[in-house]
C-alpha positions in Angstrom: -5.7 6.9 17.6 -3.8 3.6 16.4 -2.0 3.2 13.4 -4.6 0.7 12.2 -7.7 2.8 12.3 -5.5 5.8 10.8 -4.8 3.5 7.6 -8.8 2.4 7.7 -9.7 6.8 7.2 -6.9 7.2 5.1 -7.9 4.3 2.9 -11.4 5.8 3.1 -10.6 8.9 1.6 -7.9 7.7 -0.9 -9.9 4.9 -2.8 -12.4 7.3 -4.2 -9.7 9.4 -5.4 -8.1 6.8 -6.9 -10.7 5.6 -8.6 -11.5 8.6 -10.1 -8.2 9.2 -11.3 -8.6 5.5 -12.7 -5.7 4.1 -10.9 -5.9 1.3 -7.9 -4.7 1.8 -4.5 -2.4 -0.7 -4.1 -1.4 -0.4 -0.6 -1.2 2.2 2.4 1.1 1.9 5.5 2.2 3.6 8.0 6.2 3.8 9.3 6.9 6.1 11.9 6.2 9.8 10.9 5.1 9.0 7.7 1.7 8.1 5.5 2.6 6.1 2.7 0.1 5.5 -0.2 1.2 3.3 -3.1 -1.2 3.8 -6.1 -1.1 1.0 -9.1 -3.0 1.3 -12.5 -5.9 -1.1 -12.4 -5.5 -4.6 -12.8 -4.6 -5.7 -16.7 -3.7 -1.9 -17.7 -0.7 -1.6 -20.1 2.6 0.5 -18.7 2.7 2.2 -15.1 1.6 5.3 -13.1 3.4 7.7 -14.2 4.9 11.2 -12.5 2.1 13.5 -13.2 -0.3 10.8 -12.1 1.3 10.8 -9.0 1.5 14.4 -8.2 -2.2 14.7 -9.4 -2.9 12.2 -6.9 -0.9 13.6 -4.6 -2.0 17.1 -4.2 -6.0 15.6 -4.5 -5.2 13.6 -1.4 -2.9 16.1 0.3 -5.7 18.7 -0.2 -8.7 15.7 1.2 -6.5 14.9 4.1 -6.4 18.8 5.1 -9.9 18.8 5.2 -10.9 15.5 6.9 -7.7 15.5 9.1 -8.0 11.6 10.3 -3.7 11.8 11.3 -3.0 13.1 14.4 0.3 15.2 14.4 3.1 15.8 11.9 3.3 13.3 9.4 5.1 13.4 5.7 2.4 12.5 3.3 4.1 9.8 0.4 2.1 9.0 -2.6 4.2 6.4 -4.9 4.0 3.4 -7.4 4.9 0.2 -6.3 7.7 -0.4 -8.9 8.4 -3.7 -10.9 9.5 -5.4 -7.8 6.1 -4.7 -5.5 6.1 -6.3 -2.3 3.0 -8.6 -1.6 1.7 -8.0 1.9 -2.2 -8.9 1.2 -4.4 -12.0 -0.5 -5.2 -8.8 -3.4 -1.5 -8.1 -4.2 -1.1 -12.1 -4.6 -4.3 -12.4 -7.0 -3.1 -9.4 -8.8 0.5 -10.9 -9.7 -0.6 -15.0 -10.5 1.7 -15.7 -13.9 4.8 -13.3 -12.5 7.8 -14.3 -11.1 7.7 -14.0 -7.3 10.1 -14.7 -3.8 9.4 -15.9 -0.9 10.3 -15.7 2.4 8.8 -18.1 5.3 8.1 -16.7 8.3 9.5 -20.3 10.4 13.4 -19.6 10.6 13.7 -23.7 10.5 11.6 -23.9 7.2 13.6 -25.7 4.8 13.6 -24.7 2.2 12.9 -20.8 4.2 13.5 -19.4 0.7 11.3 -19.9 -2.7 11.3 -18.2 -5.7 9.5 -19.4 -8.7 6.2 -18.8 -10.9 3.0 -17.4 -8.7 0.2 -19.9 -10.7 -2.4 -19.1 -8.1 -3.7 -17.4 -5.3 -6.9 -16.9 -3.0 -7.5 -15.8 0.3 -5.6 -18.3 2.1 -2.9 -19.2 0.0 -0.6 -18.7 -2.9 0.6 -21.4 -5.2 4.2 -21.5 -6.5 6.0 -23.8 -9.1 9.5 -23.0 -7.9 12.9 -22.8 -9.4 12.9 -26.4 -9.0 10.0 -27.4 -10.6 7.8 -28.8 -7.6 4.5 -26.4 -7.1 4.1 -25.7 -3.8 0.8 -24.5 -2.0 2.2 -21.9 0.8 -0.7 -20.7 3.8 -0.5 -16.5 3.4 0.0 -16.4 7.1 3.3 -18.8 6.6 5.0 -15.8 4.1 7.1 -13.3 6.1 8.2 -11.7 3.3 7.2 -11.4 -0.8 8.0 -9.4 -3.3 7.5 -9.3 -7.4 11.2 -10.2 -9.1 12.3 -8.5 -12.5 14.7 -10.1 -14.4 17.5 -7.0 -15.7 19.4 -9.1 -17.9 19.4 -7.3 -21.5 17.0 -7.6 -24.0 17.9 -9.8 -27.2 19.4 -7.8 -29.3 17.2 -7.6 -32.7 17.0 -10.8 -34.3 19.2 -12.8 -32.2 16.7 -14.2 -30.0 16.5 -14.4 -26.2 19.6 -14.5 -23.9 20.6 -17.7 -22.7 20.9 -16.4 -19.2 17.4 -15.3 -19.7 15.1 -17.6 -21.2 12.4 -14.9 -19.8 13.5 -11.2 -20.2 10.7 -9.6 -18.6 9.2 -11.6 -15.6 7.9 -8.3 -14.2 4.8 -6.4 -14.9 4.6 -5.5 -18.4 4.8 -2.0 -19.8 6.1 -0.7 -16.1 9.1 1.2 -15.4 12.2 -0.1 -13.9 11.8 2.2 -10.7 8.8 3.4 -8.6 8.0 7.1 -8.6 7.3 9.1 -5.5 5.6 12.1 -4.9 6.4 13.4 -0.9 4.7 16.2 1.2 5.5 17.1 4.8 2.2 17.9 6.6 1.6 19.6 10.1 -1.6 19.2 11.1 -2.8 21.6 13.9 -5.1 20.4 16.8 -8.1 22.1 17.2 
């Protein structure tokens, strides 16, 4: 069975689960040996996922996955949060993130520039619109990005007061009310061929 129609049963059994634990799968891949499921709160939701979410989630899947048994083989089973910096791998996760702080990496080695980081102002199927660093808004084909990922700024709050920092006009450029760090919740499987 191929990786790709693995993810496509997985993603069959996960979605309901997530949405009755009100949360949104954000993403599943497979690397190597292991499953991973990345699980968001919905769209516009204040804070994160938090750890018992996650291990809710995870022993609902775990237990679904047992049953329906669409992996072949040993696999470790990985149920996390996508963090404050979230890596954008589909049209969704570029839709989801339009007003946050984003990089970019080009896929063309001899792109110049091959690097962009800047304000995500829009996004559709096709393509994801940036105002840069620079201020020049630039309208980037999905299939051209290599790489792309949320950014957080960690420079300090203002203190109380005082204002914002001048080396950050923008304290929090990531998603608001989320932690600084992803959570993960992890299970080795074994499944046994009948």
């Amino acid at each position: 069975m191929s990786a790709a129609s693995e993810i496509a049963r997985v993603r069959a059994i996960v979605e309901p689960i997530a949405s009755d634990l009100g949360l949104d799968l954000y993403d599943i891949e497979r690397r190597g040996a292991t499953m991973r499921v990345t699980l968001d709160t919905l769209p516009g939701s204040a804070g994160g996922v938090t750890l018992d979410e996650l291990s809710l989630a995870t022993r609902l899947i775990s237990r679904e996955l047992d049953h329906e048994d669409p992996i072949a083989g040993h696999y470790t089973l990985e149920v996390t949060s996508p963090g404050l910096e979230r890596a954008l791998r589909s049209a969704a996760h570029f839709r989801r993130e339009v007003g946050q702080t984003i990089s970019v990496r080009l896929r063309d080695p001899l792109a110049e520039p091959r690097r962009l980081r800047g304000v995500l102002v829009g996004a559709d199927a096709a393509a994801a619109t940036l105002l840069g660093d620079d201020g020049v808004e630039r309208t980037i084909p999905l299939d051209d990005i290599d790489k792309a990922r949320t950014v957080f700024d960690y420079a300090p709050a203002p203190k109380p007061g005082k204002g914002p920092s001048k080396r950050s006009p923008a304290h929090a450029s990531g998603s608001a009310g989320s932690t600084a760090t992803s959570t993960t919740s992890t299970i080795a499987k074994e499944q046994h061929e009948s």
